[in-house]
C-alpha positions as CSV (number, residue, x, y, z in Angstrom):
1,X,2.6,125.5,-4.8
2,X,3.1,126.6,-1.7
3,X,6.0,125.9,1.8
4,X,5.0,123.0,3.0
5,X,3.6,124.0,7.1
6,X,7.7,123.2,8.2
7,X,9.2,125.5,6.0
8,X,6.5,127.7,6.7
9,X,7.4,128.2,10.0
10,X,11.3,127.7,9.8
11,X,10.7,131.4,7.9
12,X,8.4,132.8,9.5
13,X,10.9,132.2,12.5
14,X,13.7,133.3,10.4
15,X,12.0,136.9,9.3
16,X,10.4,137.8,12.7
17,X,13.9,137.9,14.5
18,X,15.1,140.2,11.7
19,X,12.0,142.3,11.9
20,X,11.7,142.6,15.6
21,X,15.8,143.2,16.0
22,X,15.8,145.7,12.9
23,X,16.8,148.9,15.0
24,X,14.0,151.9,14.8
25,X,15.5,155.6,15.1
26,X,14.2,157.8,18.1
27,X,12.7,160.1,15.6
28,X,10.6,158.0,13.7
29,X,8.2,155.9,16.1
30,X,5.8,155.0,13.5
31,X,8.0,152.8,11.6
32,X,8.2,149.1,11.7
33,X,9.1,145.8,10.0
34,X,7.2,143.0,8.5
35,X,6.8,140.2,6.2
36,X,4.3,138.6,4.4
37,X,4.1,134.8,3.0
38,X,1.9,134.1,-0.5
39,X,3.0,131.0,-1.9
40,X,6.8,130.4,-2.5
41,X,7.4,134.4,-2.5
42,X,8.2,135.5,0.7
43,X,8.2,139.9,0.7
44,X,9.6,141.9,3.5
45,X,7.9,145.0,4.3
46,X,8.4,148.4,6.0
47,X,5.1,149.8,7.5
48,X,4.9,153.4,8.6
49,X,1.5,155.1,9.7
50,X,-0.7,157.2,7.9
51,X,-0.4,160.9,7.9
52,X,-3.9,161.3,7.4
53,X,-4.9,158.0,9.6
54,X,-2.5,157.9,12.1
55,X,-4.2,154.2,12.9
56,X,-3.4,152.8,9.8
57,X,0.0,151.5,8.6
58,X,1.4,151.8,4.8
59,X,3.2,149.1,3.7
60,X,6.0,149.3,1.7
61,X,7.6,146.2,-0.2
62,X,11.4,146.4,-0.4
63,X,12.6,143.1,-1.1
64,X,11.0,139.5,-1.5
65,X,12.7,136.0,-1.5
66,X,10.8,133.2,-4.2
67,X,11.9,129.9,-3.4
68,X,12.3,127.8,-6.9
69,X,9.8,124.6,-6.6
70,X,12.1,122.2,-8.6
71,X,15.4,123.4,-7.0
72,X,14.5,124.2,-3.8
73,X,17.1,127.5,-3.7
74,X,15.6,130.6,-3.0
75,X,16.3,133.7,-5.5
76,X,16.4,137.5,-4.2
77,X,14.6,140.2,-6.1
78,X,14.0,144.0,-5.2
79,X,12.0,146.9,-6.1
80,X,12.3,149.7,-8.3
81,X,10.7,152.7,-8.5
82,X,7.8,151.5,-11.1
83,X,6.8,149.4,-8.4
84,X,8.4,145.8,-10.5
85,X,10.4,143.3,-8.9
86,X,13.6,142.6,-10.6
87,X,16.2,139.5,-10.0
88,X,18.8,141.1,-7.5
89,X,22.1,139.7,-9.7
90,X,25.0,140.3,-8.4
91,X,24.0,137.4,-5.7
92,X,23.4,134.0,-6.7
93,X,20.4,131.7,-5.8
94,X,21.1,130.0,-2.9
95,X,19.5,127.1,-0.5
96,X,20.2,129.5,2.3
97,X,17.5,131.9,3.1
98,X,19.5,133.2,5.9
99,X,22.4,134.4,3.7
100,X,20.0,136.2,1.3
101,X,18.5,138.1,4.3
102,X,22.3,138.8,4.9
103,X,22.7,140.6,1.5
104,X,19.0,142.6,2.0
105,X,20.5,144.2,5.6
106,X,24.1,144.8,4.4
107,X,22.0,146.7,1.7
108,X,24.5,147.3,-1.0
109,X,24.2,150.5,-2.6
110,X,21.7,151.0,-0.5
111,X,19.2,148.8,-3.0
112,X,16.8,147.5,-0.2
113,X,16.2,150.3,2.1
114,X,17.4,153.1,0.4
């Protein structure tokens, strides 16, 4: 199942504020933020260039929101270093996608963006 075309939007909204306000150091120009939508899983990415292709980006999943089809309530998961995404626990599901973005940029112990 898939967000219907209003929630769709309503996140895409959401994540391209956060992505184009995330700050970007002086030193590292070839560094962005992005976020792709597949489904109910919503992943936030950080792209840097290509050593070896300097027109080509990398893309680098560091956390991802799924939205629950019964409930509604979206859950918060994050990455480790096997490359699995694992339920972020410490912070409940919520209806809010906004607060769970919240949690990903206050990055405790620096989980998201180590």
């Amino acid at each position: 199942m898939r967000l219907t075309d209003f929630e769709r939007a309503r996140v895409s909204l959401l994540l391209e504020r956060y992505c184009s306000n995330k700050p970007v150091q002086a030193d590292t120009p070839r560094l962005r933020f992005s976020f792709a939508i597949r489904g109910t899983f919503v992943t936030l990415l950080k792209e840097r260039t290509n050593s070896r292709r300097p027109d080509a980006w990398l893309q680098i999943p560091f956390a991802q929101f799924r939205r629950e089809r019964t409930s509604s309530v979206w859950t918060l998961y994050s990455r480790d270093r096997a490359r699995r995404w694992l339920l972020y626990d410490p912070i409940p599901a919520s209806k809010r996608l906004d607060f769970l973005l919240q949690v990903v940029e206050a990055n405790p112990c620096a989980t998201f963006l180590g």
